[in-house]
N, C-alpha and C positions, 0 to 999 in steps of 0.2 A: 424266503419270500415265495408265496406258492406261482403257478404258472401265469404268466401274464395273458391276456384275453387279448385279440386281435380288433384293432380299431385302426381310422382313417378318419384324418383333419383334408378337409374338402375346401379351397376358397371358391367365392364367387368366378374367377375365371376360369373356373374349370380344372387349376392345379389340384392334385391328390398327392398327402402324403402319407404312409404306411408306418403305423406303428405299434407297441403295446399299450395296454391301458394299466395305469395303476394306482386309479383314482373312483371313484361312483362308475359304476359303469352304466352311464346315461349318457344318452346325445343329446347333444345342446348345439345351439347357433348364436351369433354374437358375431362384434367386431375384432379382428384379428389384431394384437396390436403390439409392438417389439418394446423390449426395455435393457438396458445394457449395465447395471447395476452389477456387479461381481456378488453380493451378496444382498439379502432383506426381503426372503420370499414370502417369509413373515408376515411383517411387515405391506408388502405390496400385496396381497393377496386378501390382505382384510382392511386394506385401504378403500374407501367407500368412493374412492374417483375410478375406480376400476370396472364399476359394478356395468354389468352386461358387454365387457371384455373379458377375449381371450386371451391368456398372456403368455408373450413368447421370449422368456428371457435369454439374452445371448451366449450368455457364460453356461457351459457344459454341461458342469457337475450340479445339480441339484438332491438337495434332502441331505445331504451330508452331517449336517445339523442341526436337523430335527428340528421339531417343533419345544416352545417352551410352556411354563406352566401358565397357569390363569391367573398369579395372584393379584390382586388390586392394592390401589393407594387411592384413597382419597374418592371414591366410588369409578373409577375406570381402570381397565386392564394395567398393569405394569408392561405389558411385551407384546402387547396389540395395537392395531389401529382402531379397532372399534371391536364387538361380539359375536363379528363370524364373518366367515369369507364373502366376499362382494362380486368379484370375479368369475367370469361363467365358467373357464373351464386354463389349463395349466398345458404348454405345450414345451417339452425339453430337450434336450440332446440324449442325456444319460442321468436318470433318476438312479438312485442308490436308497435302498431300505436301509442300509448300515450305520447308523449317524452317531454322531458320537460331540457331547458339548455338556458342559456341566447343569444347566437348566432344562436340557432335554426331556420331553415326558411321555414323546408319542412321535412316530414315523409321518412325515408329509404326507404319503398317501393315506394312514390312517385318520390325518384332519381332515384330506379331502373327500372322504366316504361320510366322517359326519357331516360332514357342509352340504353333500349333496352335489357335490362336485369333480366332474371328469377329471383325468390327466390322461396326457400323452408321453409316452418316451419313447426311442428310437428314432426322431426324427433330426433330418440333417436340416439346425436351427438356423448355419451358416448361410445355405440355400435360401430358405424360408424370407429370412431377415435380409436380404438381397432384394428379391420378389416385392415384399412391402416398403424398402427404400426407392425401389423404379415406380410402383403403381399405387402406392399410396397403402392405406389403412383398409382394408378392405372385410366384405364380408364374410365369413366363414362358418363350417361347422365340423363338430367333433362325433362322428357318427357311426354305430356301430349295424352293423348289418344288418339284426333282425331288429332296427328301432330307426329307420328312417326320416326325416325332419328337413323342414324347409327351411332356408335363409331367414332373417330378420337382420332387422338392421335396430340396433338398440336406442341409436341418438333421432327416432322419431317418437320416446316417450319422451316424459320429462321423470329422467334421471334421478333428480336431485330429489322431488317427493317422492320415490323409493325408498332413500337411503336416510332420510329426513326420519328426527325424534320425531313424535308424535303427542308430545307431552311439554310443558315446560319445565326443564329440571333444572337444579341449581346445587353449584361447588363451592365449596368451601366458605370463608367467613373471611375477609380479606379486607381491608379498606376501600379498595375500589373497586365500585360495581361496573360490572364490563357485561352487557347484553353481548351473549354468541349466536347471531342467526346460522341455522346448523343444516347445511344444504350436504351433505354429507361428510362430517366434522374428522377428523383425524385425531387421535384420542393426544399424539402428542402437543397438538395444541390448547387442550383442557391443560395436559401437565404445565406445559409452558407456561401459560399464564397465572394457574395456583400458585407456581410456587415465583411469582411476583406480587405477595399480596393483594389481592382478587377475590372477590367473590363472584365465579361463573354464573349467568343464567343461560341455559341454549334455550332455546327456542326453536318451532316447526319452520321451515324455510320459506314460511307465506303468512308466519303471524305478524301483526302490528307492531312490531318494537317499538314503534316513535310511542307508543303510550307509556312506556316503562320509564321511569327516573330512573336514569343508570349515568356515570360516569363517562363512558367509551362503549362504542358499537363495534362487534368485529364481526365481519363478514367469510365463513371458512370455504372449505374448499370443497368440489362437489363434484359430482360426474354428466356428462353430458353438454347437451347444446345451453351456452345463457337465454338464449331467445326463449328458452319451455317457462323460465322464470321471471315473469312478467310480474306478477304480484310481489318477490319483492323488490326486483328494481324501485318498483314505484314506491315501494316503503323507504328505500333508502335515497330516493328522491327528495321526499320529505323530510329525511335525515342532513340532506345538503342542507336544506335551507338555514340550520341551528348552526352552531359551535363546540357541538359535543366530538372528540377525535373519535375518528374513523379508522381503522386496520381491515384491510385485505388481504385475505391467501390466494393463489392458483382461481377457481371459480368467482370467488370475491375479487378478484381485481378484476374478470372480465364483468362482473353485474357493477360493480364502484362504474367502471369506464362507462356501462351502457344508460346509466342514472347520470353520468355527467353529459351525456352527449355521443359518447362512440359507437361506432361499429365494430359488430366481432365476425369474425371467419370464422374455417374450418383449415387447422395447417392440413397438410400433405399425410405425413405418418406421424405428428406429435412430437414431443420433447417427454421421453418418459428417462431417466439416468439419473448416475448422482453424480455426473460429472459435466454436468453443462455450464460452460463459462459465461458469466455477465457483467460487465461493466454499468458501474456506477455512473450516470449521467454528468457531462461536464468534467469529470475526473479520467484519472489513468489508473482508477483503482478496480482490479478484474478478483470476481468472486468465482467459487466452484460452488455450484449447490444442486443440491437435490430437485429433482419435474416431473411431474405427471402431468400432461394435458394435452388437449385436443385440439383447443379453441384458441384462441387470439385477440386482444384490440387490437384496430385496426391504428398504427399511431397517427398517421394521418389524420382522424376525425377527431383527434385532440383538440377542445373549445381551448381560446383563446388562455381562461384562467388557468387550467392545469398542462402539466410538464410531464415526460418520461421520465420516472425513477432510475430505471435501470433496462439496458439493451441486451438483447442475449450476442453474445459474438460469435458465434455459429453461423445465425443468417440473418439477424439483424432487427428481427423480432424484438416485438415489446416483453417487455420482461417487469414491468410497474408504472406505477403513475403516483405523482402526485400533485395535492391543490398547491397554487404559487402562496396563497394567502391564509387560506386555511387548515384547519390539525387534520387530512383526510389524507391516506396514502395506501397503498395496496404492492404488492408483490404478484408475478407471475408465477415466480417459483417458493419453495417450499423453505422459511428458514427455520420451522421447527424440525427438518430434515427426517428421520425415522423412518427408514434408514437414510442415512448419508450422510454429507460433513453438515456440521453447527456453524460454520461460518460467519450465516447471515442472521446468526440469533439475539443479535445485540437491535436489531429491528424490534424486538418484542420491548427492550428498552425503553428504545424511543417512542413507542407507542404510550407504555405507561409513563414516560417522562411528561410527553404531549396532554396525559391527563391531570399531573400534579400541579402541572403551571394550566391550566384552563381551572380545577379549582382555587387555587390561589388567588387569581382573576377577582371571583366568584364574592 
């Protein structure tokens, strides 16, 4: 590995932390934001809920494992979450170029030069990740001396048309047509549902779904504030009113909740891990599963018709929702997981169960 070049990750309150660079050497600015995964930098780093974060994973060793190939199934990546890094910039303890893994094809820093994307290493993440559990999520940048740059704060765009197809595309040939509004999709949720006979459409995250004959709507998961996603709340407003079942991921549970009536927050520093506990509502049945997010409903503003799916046991946060009466339910966290455990993937189940008996109905 040639000489690393000297950088410094700067937050908003004035902390400075010293390190080498071993990624684009570009400065960039973004939300600073922790995640405690032991592995799936992968994976997190070309997750589209990430996008205009910097990411600070807790676990040490990073690149050990290198990056994998590109090959596809069924038109999306096999070992991706979507066709390129989403993430502004990569902050670690101890990168290692060394990596060693049987699908291995290229060094972490050599994906994050083609992305266009900094990294950091040398910094003490234990420190860091301290700092953003007392003050919250904060602003930051990754800056190198002769490229200086101001703060930004990412969650006053809207996010999710970023990270948003731009086209309508469609998977596979399946029995059931499931419209996917694609507010920045995670590719293992196309897998997911393929391979329960499906035929995918996504869709732009502000087109008309309610015009589509399709079986089931799902709603994926996306990055940033719900409130920037007003157009499709209101689509899936209109989607309340029918009988067609409903699925929500991470972003899609908080637009599900804002189209039934809720309010959403902004947590503290997020739920980003794959090791976040959630209890099943009404039961003593406790889930581990994979989170990314930012945002919240608020369960309080739960209308009358709909119920908590599931509570996070941490701090007591909503973790889902669903209708008492109708086929419409959403998740906070991730059960197509990638990375993390598959736990809560029999959810995807009961989503296509919810459509076999609505056509039956029929």
């Amino acid at each position: 590995m040639h000489k690393l070049r000297n950088v410094k990750l700067v937050l908003e309150d004035g902390t400075i932390f010293e390190g080498k660079s071993f990624g684009k050497e570009k400065s960039i600015a973004g939300e600073v934001v922790f995640y405690t995964a032991m592995v799936g930098y992968t994976e997190s780093l070309s997750d589209p809920s990430y996008k205009g974060q910097i990411l600070v994973p807790t676990y040490p060793m990073v690149g050990n494992y290198g990056i994998p190939s590109a090959d596809q199934q069924e038109g999306v990546e096999k070992f991706y979450e979507s066709d390129r890094i989403h993430a502004s910039g990569l902050v670690v303890a101890d990168y290692t170029d060394d990596y060693s893994h049987w699908n291995a094809e290229k060094s972490l820093g050599d994906w994050l030069k083609e992305n266009d994307v900094p990294g950091i290493t040398g910094i003490d993440t234990r420190q860091l990740t301290k700092i953003l559990r007392e003050k919250g999520s904060m602003k930051g940048k990754i800056e190198f001396e002769d490229q200086p740059i101001d703060f930004c704060d990412p969650n006053d765009e809207n996010l999710a048309a970023l990270v948003s197809t731009d086209e309508v595309i469609t998977y596979g040939n399946g029995n059931h047509k499931v419209v996917l509004v694609d507010c920045g999709v995670k590719y293992n949720i196309i897998r997911c549902l393929l391979k329960r006979d499906t035929t995918v459409i996504r869709v732009p995250w502000d087109y008309d779904f309610t015009q589509i004959d399709c079986d089931g709507i799902f709603l994926s998961n996306g990055p940033g504030d719900p409130i920037k996603c007003e157009a499709t709340v209101s689509h899936i407003r209109k989607a309340l009113d029918g009988d067609t079942p409903i699925m929500g991921i991470c972003l899609g549970n908080q637009l599900l909740g804002r189209a039934a009536g809720c309010e959403t927050y902004k947590l503290k520093y997020g739920h980003r891990s794959h090791n976040q506990p959630v209890l099943l509502n009404g039961t003593q049945r406790c889930f581990i599963t994979s989170q990314n997010h930012g945002y919240a409903i608020n369960q309080d503003t739960l209308p009358e018709e709909w119920e908590e799916l599931f509570i996070n046991v941490n701090d007591g946060t909503n973790e889902g929702i669903r209708h008492k009466s109708k086929p419409f339910f959403s998740t906070q966290f991730h059960p197509e997981a990638s990375s993390g455990p598959v736990d809560t993937e029999y959810l995807f189940d009961e989503f296509i169960e919810s459509i076999e008996k609505s056509k039956a109905k029929q």
